[in-house]
Biotite code that builds the C-alpha atoms (Angstrom):
import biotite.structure as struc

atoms = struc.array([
    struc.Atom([99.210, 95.900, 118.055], chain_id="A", res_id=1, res_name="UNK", atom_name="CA", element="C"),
    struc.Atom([97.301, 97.589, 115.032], chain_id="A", res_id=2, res_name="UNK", atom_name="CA", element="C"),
    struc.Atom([96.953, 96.362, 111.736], chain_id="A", res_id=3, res_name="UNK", atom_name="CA", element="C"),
    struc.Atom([96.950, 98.566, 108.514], chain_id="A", res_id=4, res_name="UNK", atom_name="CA", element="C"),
    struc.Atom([96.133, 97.728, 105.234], chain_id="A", res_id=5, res_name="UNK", atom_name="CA", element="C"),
    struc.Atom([98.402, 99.395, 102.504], chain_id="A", res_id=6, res_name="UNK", atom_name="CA", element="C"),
    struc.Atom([97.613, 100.083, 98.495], chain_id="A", res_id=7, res_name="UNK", atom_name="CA", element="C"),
    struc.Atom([101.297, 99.217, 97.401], chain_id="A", res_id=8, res_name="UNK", atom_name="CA", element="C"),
    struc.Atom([101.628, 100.066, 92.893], chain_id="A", res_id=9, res_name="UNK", atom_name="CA", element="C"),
    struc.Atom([104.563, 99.228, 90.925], chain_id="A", res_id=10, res_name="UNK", atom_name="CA", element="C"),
    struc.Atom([106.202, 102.807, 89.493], chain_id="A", res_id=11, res_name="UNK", atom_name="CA", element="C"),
    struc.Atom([106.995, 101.740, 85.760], chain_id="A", res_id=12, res_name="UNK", atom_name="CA", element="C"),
    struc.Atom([109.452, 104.236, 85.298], chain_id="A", res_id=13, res_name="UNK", atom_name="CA", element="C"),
    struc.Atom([111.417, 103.534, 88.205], chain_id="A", res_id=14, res_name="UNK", atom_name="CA", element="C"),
    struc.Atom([110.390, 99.240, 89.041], chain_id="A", res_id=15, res_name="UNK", atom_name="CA", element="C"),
    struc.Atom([109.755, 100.478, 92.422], chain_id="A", res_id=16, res_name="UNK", atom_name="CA", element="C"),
    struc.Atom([107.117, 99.356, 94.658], chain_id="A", res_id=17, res_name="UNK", atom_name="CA", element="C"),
    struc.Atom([105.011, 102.322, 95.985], chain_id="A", res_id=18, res_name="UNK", atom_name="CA", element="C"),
    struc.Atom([102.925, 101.864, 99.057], chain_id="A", res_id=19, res_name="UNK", atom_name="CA", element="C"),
    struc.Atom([100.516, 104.537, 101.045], chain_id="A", res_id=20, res_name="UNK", atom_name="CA", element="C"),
    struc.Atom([98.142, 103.447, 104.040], chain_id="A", res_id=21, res_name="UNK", atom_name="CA", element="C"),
    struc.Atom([94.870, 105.637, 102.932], chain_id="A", res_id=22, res_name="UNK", atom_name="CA", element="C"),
    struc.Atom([93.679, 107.918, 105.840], chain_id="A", res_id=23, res_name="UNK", atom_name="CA", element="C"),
    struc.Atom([96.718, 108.038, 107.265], chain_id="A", res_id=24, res_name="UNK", atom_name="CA", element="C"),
    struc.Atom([98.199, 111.195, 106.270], chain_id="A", res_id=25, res_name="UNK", atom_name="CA", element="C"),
    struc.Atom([102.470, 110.969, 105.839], chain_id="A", res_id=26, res_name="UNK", atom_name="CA", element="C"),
    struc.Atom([102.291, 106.742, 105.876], chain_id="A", res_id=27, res_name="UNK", atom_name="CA", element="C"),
    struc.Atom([103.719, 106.226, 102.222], chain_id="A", res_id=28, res_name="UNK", atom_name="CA", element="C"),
    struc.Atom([107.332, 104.717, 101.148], chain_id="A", res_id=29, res_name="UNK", atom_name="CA", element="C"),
    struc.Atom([108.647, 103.103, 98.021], chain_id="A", res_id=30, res_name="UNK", atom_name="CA", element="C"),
    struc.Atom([110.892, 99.431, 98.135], chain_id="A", res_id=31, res_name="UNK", atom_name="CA", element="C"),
    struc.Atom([112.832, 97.719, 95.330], chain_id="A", res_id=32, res_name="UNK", atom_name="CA", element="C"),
    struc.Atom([111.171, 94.691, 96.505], chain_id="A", res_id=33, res_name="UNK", atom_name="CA", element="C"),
    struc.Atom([107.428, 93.975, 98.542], chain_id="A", res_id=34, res_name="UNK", atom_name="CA", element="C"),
    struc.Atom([109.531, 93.065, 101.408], chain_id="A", res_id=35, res_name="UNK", atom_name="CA", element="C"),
    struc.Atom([111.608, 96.128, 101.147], chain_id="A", res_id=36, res_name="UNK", atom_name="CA", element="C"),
    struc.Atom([108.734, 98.572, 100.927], chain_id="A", res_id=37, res_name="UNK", atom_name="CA", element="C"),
    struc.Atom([106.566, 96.380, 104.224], chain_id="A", res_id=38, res_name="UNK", atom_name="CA", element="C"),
    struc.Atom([109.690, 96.769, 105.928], chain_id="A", res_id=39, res_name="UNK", atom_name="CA", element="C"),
    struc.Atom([109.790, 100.835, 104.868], chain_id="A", res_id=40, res_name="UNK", atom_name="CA", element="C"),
    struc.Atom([106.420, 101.292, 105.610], chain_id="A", res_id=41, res_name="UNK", atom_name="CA", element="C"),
    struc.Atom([106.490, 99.676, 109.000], chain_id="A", res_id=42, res_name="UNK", atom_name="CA", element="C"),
    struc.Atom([108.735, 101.751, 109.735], chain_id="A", res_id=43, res_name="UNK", atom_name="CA", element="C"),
    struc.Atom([107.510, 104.680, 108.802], chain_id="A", res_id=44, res_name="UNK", atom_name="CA", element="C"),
    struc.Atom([104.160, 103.859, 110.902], chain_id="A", res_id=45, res_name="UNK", atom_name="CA", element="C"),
    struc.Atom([106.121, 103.277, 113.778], chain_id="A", res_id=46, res_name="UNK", atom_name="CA", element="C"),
    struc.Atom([107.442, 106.592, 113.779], chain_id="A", res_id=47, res_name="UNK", atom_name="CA", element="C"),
    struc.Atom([104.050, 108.679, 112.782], chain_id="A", res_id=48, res_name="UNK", atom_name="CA", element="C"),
    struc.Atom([102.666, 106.611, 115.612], chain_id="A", res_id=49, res_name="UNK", atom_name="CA", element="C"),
    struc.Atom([105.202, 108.231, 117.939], chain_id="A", res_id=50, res_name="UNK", atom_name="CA", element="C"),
    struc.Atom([102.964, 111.591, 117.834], chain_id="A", res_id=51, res_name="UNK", atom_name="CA", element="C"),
    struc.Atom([99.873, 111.207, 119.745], chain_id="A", res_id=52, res_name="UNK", atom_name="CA", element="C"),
    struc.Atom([97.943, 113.936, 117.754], chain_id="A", res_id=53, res_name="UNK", atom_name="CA", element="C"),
    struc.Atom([97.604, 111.681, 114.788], chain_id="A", res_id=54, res_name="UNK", atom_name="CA", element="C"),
    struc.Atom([94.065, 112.228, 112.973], chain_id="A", res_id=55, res_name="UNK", atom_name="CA", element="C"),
    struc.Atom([92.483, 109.619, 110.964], chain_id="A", res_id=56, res_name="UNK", atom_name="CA", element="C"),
    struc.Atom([90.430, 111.547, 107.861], chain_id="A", res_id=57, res_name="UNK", atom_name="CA", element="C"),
    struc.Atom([89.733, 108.018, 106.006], chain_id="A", res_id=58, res_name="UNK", atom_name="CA", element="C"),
    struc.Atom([89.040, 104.544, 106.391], chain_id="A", res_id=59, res_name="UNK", atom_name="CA", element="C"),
    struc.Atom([89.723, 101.859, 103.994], chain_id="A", res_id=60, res_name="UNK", atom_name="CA", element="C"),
    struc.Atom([86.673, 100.175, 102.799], chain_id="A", res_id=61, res_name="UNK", atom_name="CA", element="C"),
    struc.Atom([88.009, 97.859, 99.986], chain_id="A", res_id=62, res_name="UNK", atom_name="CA", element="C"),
    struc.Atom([88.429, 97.972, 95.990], chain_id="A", res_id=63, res_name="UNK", atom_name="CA", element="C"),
    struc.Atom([85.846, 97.817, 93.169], chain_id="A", res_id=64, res_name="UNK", atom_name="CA", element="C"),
    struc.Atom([86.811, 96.688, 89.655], chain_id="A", res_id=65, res_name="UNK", atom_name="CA", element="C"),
    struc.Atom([85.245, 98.477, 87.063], chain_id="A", res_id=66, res_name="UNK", atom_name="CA", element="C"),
    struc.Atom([84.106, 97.243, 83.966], chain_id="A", res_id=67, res_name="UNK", atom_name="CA", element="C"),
    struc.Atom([84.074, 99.628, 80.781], chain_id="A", res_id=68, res_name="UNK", atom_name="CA", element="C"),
])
């Protein structure tokens, strides 16, 4: 089992849920719900995991808030 960590944003045009797992190049959906897009994602992931040339450029760190 692996665990990812996704950034998931909220489209205000469209009230979808947006989700990408950073450093992981083609792992991104969209969901009219959270659950919806976890599910989408996961599978997604599942199937870029199905290629065993998969290369890693990133690795989440965290997030920073930024005062101005």
């Amino acid at each position: 089992m692996k665990i990812f960590t996704s950034i998931v944003e909220r489209d205000l045009d469209t009230n979808f849920y947006v989700g990408y797992i950073p450093g992981f190049k083609g792992a991104h959906s969209q969901g009219k719900t959270l659950d919806e897009l976890k599910e989408n994602i996961r599978e997604v992931i599942e199937m870029l995991l199905e290629d065993e040339n998969i290369i890693f450029d990133r690795e989440f760190v965290g997030t920073q808030q930024i005062v101005v």
